[in-house]
Rosetta silent file (secondary structure, phi, psi, omega in degrees, C-alpha in Angstrom):
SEQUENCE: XXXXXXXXXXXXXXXXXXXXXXXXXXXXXXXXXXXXXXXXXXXXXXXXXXXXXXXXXXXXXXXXXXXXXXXXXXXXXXXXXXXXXXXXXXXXXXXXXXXXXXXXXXXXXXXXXXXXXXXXXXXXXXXXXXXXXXXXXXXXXXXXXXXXXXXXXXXXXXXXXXXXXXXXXXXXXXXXXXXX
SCORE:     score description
SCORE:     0.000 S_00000001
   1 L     0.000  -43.158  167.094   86.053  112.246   81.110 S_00000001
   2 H   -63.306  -42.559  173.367   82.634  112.011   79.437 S_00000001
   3 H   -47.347  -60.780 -172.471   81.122  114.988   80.726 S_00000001
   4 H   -50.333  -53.400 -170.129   84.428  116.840   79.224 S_00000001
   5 H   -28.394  -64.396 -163.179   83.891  114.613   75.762 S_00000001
   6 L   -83.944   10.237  169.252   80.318  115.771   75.708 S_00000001
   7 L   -79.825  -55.633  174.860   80.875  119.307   77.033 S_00000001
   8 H   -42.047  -24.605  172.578   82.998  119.822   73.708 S_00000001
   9 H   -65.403  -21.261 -172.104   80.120  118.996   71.474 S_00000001
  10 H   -62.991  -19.386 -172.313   78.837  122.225   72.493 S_00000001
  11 H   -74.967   -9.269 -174.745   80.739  124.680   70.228 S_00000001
  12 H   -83.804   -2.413 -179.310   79.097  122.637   67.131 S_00000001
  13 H  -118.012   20.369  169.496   75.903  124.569   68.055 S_00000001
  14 L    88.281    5.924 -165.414   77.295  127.803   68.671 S_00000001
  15 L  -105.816  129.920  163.188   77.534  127.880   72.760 S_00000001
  16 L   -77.537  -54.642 -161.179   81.046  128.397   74.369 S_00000001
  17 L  -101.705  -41.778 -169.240   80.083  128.454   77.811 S_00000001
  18 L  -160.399  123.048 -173.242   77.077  126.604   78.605 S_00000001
  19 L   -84.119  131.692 -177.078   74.192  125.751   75.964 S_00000001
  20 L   -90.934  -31.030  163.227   71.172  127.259   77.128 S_00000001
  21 L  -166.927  176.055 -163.522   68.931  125.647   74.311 S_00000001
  22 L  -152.609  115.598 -176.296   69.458  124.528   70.816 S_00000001
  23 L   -68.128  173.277 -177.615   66.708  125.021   68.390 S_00000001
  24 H   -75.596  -27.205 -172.914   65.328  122.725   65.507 S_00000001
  25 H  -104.670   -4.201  154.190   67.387  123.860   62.653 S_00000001
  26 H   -66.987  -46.616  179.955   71.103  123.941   64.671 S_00000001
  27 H   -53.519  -42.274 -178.992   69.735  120.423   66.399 S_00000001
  28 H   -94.708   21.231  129.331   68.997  119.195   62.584 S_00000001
  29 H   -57.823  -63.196  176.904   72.203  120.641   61.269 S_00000001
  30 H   -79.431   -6.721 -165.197   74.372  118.969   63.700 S_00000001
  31 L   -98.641  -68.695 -167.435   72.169  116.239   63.799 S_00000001
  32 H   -64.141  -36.366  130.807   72.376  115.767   60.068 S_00000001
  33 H     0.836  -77.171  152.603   76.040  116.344   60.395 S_00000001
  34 H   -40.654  -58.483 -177.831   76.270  113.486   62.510 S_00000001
  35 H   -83.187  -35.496  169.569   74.500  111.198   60.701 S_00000001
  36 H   -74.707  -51.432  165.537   76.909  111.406   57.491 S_00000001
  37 H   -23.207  -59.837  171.371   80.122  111.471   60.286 S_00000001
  38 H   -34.589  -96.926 -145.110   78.379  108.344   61.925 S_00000001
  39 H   -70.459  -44.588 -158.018   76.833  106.583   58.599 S_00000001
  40 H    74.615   11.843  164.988   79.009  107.861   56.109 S_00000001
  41 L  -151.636  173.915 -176.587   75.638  108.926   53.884 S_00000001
  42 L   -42.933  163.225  155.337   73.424  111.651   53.247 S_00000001
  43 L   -79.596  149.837 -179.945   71.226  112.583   55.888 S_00000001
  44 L  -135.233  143.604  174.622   67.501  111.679   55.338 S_00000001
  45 H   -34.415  -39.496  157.006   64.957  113.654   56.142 S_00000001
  46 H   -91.813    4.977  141.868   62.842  111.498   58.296 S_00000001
  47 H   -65.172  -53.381  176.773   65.607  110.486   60.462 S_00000001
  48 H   -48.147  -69.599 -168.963   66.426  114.248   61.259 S_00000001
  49 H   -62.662  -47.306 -179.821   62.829  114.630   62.310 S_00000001
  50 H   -39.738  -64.981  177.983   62.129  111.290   63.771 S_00000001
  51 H   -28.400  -72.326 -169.006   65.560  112.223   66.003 S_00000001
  52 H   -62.723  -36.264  175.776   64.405  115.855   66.993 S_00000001
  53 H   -67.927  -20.913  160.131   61.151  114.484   68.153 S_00000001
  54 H   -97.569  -19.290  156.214   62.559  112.072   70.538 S_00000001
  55 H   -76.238   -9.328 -170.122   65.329  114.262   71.774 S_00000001
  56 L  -101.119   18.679  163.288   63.381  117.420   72.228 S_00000001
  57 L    28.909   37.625  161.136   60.575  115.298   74.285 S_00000001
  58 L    63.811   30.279  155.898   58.018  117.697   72.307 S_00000001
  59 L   -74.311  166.694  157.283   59.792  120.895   73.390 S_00000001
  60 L  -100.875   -3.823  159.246   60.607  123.728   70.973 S_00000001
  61 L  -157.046  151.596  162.401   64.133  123.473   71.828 S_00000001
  62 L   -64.797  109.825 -154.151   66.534  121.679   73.561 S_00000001
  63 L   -89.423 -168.280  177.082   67.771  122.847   76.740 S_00000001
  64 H   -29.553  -36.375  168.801   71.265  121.560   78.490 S_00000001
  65 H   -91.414  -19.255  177.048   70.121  118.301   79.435 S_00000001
  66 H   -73.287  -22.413 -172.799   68.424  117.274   76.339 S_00000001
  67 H   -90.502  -24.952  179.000   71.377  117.885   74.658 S_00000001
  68 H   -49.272  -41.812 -151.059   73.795  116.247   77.210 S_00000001
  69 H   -88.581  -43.013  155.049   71.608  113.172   77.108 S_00000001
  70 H   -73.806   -5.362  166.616   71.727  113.081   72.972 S_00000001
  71 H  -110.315    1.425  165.398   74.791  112.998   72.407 S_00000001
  72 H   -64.273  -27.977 -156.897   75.528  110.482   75.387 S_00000001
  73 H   -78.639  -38.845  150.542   73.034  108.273   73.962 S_00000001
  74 H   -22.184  -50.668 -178.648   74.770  109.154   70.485 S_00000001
  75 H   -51.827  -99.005  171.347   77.526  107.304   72.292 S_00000001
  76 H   -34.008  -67.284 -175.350   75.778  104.375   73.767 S_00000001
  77 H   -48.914  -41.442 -173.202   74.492  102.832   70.300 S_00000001
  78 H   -83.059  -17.834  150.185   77.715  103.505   68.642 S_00000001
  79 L   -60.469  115.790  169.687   79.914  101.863   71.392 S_00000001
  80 L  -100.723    6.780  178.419   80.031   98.269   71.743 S_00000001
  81 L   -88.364 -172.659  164.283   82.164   98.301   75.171 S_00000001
  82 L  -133.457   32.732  179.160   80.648  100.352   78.163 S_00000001
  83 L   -80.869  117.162 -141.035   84.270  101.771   78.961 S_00000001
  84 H   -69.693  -59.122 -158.508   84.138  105.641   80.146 S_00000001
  85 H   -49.927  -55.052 -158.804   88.081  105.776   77.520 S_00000001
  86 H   -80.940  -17.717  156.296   86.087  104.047   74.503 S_00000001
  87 H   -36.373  -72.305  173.589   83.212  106.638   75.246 S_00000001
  88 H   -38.808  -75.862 -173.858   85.330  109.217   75.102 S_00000001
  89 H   -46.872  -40.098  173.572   87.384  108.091   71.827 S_00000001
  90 H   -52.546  -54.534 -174.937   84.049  107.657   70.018 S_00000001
  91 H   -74.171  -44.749  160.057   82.802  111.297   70.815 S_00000001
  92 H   -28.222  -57.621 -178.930   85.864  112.715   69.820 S_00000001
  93 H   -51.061  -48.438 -162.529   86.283  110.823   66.877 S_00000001
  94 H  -103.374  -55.170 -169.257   82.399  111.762   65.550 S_00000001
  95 H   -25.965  -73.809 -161.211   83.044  115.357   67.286 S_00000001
  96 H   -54.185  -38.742 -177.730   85.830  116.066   64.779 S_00000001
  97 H   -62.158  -22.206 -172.842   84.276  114.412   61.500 S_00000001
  98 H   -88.374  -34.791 -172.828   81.003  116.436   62.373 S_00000001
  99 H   -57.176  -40.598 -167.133   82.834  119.772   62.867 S_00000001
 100 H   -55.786  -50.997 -177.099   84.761  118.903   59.638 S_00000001
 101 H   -64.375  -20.073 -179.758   81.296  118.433   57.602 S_00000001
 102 H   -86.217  -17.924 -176.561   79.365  121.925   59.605 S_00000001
 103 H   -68.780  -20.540 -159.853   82.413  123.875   58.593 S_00000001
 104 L  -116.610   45.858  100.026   81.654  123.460   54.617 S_00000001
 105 L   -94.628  162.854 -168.814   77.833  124.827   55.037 S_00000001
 106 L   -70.037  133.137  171.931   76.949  127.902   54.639 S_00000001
 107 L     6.846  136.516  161.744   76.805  130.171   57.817 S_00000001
 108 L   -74.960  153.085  164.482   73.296  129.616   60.585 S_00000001
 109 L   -46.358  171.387  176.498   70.625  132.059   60.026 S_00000001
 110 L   -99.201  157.984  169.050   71.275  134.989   62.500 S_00000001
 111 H    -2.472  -64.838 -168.749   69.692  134.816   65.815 S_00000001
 112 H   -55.846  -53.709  146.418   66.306  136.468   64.761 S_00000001
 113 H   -17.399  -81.397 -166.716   66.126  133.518   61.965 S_00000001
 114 H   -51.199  -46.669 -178.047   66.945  130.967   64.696 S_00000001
 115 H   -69.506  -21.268 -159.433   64.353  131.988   67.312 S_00000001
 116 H   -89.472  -27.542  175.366   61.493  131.783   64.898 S_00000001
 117 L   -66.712   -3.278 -173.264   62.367  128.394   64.241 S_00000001
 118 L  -117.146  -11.297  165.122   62.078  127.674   67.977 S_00000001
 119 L   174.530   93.663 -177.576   58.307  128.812   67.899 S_00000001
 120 L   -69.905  117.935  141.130   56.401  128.394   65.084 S_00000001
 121 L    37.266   89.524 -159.989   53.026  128.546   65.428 S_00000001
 122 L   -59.206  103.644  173.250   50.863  126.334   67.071 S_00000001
 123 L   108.064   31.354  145.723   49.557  123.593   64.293 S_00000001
 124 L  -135.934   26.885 -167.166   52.343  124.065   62.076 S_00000001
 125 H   -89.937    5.259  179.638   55.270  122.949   63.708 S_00000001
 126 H   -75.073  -56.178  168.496   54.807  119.305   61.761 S_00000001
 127 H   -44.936  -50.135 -167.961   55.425  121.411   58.347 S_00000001
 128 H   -68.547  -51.904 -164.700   58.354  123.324   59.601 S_00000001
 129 H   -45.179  -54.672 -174.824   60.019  120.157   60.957 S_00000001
 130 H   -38.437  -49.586 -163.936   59.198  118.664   57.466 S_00000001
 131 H   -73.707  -36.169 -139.553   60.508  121.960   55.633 S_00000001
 132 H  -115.418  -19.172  149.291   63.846  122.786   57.947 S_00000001
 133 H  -104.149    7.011  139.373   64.536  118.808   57.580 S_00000001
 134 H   -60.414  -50.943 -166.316   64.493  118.796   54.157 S_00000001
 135 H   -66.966  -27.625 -153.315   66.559  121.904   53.655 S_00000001
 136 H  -105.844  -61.013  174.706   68.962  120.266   55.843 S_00000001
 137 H   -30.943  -19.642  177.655   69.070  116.785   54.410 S_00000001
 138 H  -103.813  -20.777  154.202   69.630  118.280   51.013 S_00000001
 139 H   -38.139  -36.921  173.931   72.396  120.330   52.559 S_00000001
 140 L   -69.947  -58.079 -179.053   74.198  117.512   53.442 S_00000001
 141 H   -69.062  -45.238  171.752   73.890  115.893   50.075 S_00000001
 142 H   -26.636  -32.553  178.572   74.983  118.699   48.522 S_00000001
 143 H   -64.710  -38.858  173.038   78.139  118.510   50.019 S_00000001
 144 L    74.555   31.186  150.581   78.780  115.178   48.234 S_00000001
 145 L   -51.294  -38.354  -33.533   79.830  113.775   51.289 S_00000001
 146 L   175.888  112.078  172.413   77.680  110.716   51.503 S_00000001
 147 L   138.688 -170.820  169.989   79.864  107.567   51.005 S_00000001
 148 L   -80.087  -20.805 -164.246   83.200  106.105   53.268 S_00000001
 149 L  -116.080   86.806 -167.190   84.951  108.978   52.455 S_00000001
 150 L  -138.228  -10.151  176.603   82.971  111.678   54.192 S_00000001
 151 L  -101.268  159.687  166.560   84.566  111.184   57.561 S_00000001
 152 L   -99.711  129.320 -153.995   87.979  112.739   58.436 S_00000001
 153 L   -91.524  140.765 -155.020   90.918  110.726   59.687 S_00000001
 154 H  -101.900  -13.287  175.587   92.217  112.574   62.436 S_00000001
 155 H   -59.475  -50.857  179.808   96.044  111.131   61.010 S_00000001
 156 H   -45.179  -48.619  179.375   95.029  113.253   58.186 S_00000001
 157 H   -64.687  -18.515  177.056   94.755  116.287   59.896 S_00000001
 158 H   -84.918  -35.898  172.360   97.949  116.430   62.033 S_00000001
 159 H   -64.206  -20.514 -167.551   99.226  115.570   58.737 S_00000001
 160 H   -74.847  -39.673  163.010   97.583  118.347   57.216 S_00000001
 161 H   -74.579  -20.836 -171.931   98.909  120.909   60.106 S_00000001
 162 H   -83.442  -52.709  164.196  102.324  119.804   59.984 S_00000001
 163 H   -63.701  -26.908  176.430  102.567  120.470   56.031 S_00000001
 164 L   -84.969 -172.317 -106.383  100.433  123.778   56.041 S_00000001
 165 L  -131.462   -5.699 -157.032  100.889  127.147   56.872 S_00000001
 166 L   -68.964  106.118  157.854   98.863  126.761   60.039 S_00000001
 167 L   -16.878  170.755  131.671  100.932  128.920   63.439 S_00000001
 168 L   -64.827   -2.097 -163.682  101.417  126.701   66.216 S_00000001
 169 L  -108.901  -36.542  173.376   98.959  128.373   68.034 S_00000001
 170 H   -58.483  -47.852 -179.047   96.335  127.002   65.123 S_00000001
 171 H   -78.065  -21.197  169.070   97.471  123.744   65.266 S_00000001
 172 H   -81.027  -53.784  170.740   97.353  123.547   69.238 S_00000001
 173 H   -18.020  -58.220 -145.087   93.554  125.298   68.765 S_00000001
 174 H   -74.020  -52.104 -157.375   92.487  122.420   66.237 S_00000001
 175 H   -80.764  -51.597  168.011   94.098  119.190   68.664 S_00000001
 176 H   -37.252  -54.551  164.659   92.381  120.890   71.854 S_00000001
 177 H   -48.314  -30.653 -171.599   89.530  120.649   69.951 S_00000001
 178 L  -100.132   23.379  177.673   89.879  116.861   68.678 S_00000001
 179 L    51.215   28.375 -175.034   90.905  116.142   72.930 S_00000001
 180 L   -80.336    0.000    0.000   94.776  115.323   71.564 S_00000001
């Protein structure tokens, strides 16, 4: 059941099938993401980096396991049981509120964008982490998100499918996605 939870995180970084690695500015997107979903406030800038430096073990990106093992560990702090079901409930829970906050920024860079961000230059990768978690920390506040009501109640949203316009086929899409 966890493995499934934390297989589903993958689509917030762009992988369907299997993430092969996840670069510094999708990891501090979803990362930042996360931390208002979580926290309920901006993202700050020296969390995002502080973060990427201990999940990417001083890689230039994260490969499959780095990411499986951040967002279990994601998990583990915010759980106070060790029960596989409240595991589960948790990652859902911050799955959907983070998807809700990456859908309202603007598009990732394209590919070409993304790899250079994956290998900068040897004795500047301290700046870019500085620069690409900035950019992303003020993304977040931009959003005006920041605050209790920056996560989304998952009540809302079935209410939100049942009054809108949304097929059945949309509204089964969106609750696969939240693990209903």
């Amino acid at each position: 059941e966890i493995i499934e939870a934390i297989d589903r995180w993958k689509i917030l970084v762009g992988a369907e099938a299997a993430v092969q690695s996840v670069g510094v500015r999708a990891y501090m997107r979803l990362s930042g993401a996360v931390f208002v979903a979580v926290l309920g406030e901006d993202a700050d800038a020296d969390c995002l980096q502080e973060n990427w430096t201990v999940d990417s073990k001083g890689k230039p990106a994260l490969d499959a396991t780095d990411f499986f093992e951040a967002i279990f560990e994601l998990a583990d702090i915010w759980c106070e049981g060790v029960l596989a079901a409240e595991y589960v409930e948790f990652l859902n829970r911050a799955l959907w509120d983070t998807y809700q906050i990456l859908s309202q920024l603007a598009p990732m860079p394209d590919e070409e964008d993304t790899a250079k961000d994956s290998t900068t230059p040897d004795g500047h990768l301290a700046e870019h982490l500085a620069k690409v978690s900035r950019q992303v920390a003020k993304e977040m506040a931009n959003l005006g998100l920041g605050g209790k009501e920056g996560a989304v109640d998952k009540a809302e949203v079935d209410h939100e499918l049942t009054d809108s316009n949304a097929s059945a086929e949309e509204a089964a899409a969106v609750k696969k996605f939240m693990g209903k």
